[in-house]
KEVO-813180 format. One line per field, with one value per atom (N, C-alpha, C): residue number from 1; residue in one letter; atom name; x, y, z. Coordinates in pm, whole numbers, plus 50000, padded with zeros to 5 digits. Example, Ala and Ser with C-alpha at 12.3 -4.5 7.8 and 13.67 -1.06 7.14 Angstrom:
BEGIN
sese <- [1/1/1/2/2/2]
vexpa <- [A/A/A/S/S/S]
pami <- [N/CA/C/N/CA/C]
xx <- [51319/51230/51320/51285/51367/51290]
yy <- [49431/49550/49670/49775/49894/50003]
zz <- [50780/50780/50780/50708/50714/50787]
//
This chain:
BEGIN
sese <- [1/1/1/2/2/2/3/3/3/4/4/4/5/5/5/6/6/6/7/7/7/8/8/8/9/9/9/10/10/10/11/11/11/12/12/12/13/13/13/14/14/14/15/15/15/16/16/16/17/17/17/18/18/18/19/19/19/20/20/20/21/21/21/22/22/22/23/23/23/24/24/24/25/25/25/26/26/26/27/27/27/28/28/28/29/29/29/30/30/30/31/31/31/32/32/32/33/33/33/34/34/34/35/35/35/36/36/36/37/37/37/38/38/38/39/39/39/40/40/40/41/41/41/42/42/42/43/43/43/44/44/44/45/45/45/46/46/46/47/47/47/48/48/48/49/49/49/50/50/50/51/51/51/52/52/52/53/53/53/54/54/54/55/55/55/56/56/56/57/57/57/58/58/58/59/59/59/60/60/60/61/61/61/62/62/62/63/63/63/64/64/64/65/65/65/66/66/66/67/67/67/68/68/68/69/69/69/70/70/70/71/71/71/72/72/72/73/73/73/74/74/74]
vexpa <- [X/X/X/X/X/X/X/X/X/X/X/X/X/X/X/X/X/X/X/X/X/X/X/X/X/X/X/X/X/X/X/X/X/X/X/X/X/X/X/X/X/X/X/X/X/X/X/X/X/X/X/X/X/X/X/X/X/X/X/X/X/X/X/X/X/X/X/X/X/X/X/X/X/X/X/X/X/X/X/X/X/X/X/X/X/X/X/X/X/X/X/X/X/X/X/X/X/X/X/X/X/X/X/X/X/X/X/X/X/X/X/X/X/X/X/X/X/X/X/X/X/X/X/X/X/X/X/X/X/X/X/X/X/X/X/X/X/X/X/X/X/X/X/X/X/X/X/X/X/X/X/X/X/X/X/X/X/X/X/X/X/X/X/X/X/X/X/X/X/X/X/X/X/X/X/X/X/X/X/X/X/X/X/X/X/X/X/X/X/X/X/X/X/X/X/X/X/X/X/X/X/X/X/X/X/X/X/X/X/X/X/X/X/X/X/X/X/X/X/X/X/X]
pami <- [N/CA/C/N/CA/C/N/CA/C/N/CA/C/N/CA/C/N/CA/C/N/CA/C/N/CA/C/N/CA/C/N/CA/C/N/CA/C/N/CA/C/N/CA/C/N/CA/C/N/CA/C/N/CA/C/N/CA/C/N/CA/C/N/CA/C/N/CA/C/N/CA/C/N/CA/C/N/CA/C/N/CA/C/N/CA/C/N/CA/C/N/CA/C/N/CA/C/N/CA/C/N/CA/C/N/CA/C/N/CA/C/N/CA/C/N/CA/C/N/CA/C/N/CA/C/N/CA/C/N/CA/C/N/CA/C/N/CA/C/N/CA/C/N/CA/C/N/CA/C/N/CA/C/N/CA/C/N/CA/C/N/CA/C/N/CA/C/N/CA/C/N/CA/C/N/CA/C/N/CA/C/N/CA/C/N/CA/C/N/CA/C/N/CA/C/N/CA/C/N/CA/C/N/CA/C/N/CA/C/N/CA/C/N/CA/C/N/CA/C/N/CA/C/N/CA/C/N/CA/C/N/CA/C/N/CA/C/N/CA/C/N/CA/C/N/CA/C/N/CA/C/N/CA/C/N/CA/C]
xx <- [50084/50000/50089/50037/50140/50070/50132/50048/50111/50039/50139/50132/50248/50238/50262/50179/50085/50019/49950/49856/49791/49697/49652/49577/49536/49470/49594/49739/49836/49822/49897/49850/49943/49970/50110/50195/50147/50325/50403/50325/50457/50557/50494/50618/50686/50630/50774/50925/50942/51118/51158/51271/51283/51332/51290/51364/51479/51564/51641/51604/51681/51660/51782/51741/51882/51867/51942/51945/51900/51818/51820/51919/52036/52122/52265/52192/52294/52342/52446/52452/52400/52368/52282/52391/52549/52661/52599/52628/52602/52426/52345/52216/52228/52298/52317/52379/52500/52604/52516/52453/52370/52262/52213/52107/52125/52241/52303/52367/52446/52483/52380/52242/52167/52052/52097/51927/51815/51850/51664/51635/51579/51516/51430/51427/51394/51462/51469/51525/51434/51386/51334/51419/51380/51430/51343/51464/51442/51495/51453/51481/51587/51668/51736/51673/51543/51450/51418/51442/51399/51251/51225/51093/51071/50958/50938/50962/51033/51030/50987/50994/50976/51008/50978/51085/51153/51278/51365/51372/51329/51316/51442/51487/51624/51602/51456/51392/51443/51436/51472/51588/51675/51778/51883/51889/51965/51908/51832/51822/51883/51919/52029/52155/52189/52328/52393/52253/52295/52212/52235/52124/52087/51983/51969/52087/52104/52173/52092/52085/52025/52078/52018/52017/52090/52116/52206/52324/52391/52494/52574/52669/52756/52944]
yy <- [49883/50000/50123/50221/50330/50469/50492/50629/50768/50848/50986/51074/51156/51233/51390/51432/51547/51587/51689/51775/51750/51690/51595/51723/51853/51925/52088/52053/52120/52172/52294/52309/52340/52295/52230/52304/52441/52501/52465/52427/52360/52262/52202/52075/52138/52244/52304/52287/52269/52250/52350/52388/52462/52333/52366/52246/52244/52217/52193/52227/52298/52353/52370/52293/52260/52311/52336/52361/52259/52262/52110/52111/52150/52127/52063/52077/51990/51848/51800/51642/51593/51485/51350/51346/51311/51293/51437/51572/51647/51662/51621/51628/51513/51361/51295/51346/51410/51478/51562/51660/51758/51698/51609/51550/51442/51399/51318/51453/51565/51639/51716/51676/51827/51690/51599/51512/51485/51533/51550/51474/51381/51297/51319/51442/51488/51646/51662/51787/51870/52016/52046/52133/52091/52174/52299/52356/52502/52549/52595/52661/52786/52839/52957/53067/53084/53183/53148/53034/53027/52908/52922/52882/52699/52670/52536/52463/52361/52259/52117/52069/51947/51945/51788/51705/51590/51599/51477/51394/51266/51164/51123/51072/50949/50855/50800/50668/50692/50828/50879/50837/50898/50898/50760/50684/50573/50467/50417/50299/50406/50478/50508/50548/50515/50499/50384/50295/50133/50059/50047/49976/49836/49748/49633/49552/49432/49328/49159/49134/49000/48877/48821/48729/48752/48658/48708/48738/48777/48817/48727/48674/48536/48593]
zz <- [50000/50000/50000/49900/49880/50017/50126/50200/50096/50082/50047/50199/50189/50306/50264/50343/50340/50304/50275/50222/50079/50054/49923/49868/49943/49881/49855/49876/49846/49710/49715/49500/49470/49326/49258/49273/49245/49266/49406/49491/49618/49531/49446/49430/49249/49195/49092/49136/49032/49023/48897/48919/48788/48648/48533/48396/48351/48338/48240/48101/48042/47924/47835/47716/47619/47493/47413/47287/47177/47099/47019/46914/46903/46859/46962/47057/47158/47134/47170/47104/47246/47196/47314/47411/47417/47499/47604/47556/47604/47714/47623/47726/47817/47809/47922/48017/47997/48104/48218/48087/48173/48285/48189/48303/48438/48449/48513/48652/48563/48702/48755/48700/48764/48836/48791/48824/48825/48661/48595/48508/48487/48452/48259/48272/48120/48091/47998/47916/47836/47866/47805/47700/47535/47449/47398/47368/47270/47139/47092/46959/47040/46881/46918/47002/46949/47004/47180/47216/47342/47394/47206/47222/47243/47333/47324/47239/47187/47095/47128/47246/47311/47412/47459/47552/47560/47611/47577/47702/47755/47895/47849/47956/47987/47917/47900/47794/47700/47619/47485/47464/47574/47511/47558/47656/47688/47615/47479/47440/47306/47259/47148/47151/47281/47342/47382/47408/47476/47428/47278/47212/47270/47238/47322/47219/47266/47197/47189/47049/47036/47128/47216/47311/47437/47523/47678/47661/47745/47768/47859/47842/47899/48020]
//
């Protein structure tokens, strides 16, 4: 059984974090680094302008870094 603790009627901005925010011309080496020393779990990108372009998860990006491999590993 999962309890949560505290305030269930709290409102969201208590739990904001500020994002991470990358260039989408950044290379992948580079947005892992970043996201590994800051401890964020996704990357939000931008255009030159600043402007929204997406988001990049850890999902995204660690199965095109560590591709799977056909059968076990010995």
């Amino acid at each position: 059984m999962c309890i949560l603790v505290g305030e269930l009627d709290a409102p969201a901005a208590h739990f904001v974090r500020s994002a991470l925010a990358l260039a989408g011309v950044t290379p992948v080496y580079e947005v892992l680094a970043q996201m590994r020393a800051t401890s964020q779990q996704f990357v939000v990108v931008v255009n030159d302008d600043g402007a929204f372009r997406g988001i990049v998860t850890l999902s995204d990006v660690l199965p095109r870094l560590l591709p799977r491999t056909e059968g076990r590993m010995r």
